[in-house]
C-alpha positions in Angstrom: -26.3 -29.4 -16.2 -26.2 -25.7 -15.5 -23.5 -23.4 -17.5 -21.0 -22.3 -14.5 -20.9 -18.8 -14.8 -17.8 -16.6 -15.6 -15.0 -15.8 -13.2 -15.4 -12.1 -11.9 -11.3 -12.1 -11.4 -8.4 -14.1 -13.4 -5.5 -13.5 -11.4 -4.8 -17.0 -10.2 -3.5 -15.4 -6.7 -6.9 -14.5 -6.0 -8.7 -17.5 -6.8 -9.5 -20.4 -4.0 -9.5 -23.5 -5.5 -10.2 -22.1 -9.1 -13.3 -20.2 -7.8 -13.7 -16.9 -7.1 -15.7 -17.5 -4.6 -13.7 -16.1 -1.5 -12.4 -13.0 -3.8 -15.8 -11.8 -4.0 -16.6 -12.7 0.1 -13.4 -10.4 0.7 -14.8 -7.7 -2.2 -18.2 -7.6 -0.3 -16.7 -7.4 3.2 -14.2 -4.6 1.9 -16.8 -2.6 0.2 -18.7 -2.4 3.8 -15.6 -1.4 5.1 -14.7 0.7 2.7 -18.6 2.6 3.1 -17.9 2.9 7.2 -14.9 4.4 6.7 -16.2 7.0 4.4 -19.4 7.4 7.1 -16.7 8.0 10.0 -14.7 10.5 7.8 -17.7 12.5 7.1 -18.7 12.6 11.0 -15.0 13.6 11.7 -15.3 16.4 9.2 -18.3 17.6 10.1 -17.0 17.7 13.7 -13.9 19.9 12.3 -16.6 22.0 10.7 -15.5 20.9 6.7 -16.8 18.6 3.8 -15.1 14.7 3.7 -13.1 15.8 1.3 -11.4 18.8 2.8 -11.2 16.8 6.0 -8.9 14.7 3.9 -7.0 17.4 2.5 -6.4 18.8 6.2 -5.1 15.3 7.4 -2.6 15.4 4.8 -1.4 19.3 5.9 -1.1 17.8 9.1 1.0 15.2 8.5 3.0 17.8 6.7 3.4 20.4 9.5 6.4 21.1 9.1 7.3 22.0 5.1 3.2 21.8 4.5 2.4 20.2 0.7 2.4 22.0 -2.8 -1.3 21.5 -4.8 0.5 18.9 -6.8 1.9 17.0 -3.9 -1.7 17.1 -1.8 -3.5 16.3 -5.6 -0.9 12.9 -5.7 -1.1 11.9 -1.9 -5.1 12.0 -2.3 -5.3 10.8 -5.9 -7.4 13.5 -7.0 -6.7 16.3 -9.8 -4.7 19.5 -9.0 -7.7 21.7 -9.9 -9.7 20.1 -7.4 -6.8 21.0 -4.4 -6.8 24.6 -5.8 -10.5 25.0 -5.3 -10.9 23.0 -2.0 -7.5 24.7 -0.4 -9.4 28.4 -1.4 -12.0 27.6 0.4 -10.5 26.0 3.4 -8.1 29.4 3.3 -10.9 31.7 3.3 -12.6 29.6 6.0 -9.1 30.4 8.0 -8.0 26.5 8.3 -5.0 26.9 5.6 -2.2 29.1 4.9 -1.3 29.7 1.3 2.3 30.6 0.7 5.0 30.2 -2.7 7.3 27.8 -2.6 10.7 29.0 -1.8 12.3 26.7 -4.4 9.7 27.3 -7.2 7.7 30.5 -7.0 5.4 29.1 -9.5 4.0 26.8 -6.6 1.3 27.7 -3.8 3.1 25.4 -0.6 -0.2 24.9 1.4 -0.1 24.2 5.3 -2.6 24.0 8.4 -3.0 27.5 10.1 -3.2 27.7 13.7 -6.9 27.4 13.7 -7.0 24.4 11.7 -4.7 22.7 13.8 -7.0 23.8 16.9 -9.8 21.9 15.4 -8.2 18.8 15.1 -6.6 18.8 18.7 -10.3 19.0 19.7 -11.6 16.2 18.0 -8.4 14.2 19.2 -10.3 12.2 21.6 -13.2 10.9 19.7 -10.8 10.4 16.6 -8.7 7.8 18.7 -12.0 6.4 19.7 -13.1 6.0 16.2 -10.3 4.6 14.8 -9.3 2.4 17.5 -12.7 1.1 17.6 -12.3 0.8 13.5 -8.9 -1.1 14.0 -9.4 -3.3 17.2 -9.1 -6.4 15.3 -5.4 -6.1 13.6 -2.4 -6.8 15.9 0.6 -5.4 14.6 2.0 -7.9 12.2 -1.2 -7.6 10.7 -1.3 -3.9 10.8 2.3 -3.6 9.2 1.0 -5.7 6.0 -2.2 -3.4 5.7 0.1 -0.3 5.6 2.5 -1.9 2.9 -0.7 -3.2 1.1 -3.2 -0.5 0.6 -0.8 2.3 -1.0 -0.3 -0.5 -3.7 -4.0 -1.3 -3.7 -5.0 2.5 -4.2 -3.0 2.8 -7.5 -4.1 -0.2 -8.5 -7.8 1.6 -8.1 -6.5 4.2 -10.1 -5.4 2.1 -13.0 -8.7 0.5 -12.6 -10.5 3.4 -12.4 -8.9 4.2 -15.7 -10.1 1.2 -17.4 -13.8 2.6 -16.5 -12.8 5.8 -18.4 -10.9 4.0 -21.6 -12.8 0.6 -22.5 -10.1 0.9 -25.2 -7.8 -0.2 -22.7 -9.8 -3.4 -21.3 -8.1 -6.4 -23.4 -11.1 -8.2 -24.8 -11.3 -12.2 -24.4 -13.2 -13.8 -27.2 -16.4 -15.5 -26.5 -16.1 -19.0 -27.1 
């Protein structure tokens, strides 16, 4: 009889049956999402003219139009470091998509928002970004799109503590071999 092989998860919530089986369908399935979303943000950043990354950053200012984001809000919102805003935002400033400004409650802050021309470049690639992510999306109805929203902030800083296992074996609780 063949030795059944580990469990690639524990967590009984995420076993079917006691296999793992159906996790690692979904892990498979969410990885291939997870690549064509990152193949559609770098076509919708090259369209604005940017990298992926400072596409993302942009989105973010956006969504902030109004009071714009400090480096350490835009660093947390895209769970990246603060040194890595400070370098992307110079660039997208010199490049004339950003305005840099202090904060007017803490002067030791840079509060960074889109500039006029930034905000041009994104009403142009309006249409093809509905396009894209209504085609991306045409299979959740909203009951099922109000659990992804919920879900996904949750499952990104779970990535991060995971991420940090990667970093810190220290951390990884080892099981004894039997």
């Amino acid at each position: 009889m063949a030795e059944r092989r580990p469990l690639t998860v524990r967590r009984p919530e995420l076993l079917v049956e006691g296999g793992d089986k159906e996790f690692r369908v979904f892990l498979h399935a969410f990885m291939v999402f997870a690549r064509r979303l990152e193949g559609i943000r770098s076509h919708l950043a090259e369209a604005v003219g940017v990298s992926a990354p400072q596409y993302e950053i942009l989105s973010h200012l956006r969504e902030c139009a109004d009071s714009g984001l400090t480096v350490n809000e835009a660093a947390a919102r895209l769970h990246c470091s603060g040194a890595f805003i400070t370098t992307e935002a110079g660039k997208l400033h010199r490049a004339g998509l950003v305005l840099r400004r202090r904060d007017a409650n803490d002067a030791r802050c840079v509060r960074l928002t889109l500039s006029a021309k930034g905000e041009r470049r994104f009403r142009q690639i309006a249409p093809l970004q509905q396009l894209l992510n209504d085609t991306l999306f045409a299979s959740l109805d909203a009951r099922q799109f109000a659990v992804l929203r919920h879900v996904f902030p949750k499952l990104a800083d779970d990535g991060d503590r995971a991420v940090a296992l990667t970093i810190d074996p220290s951390c990884i609780q080892k099981r004894p071999q039997n």
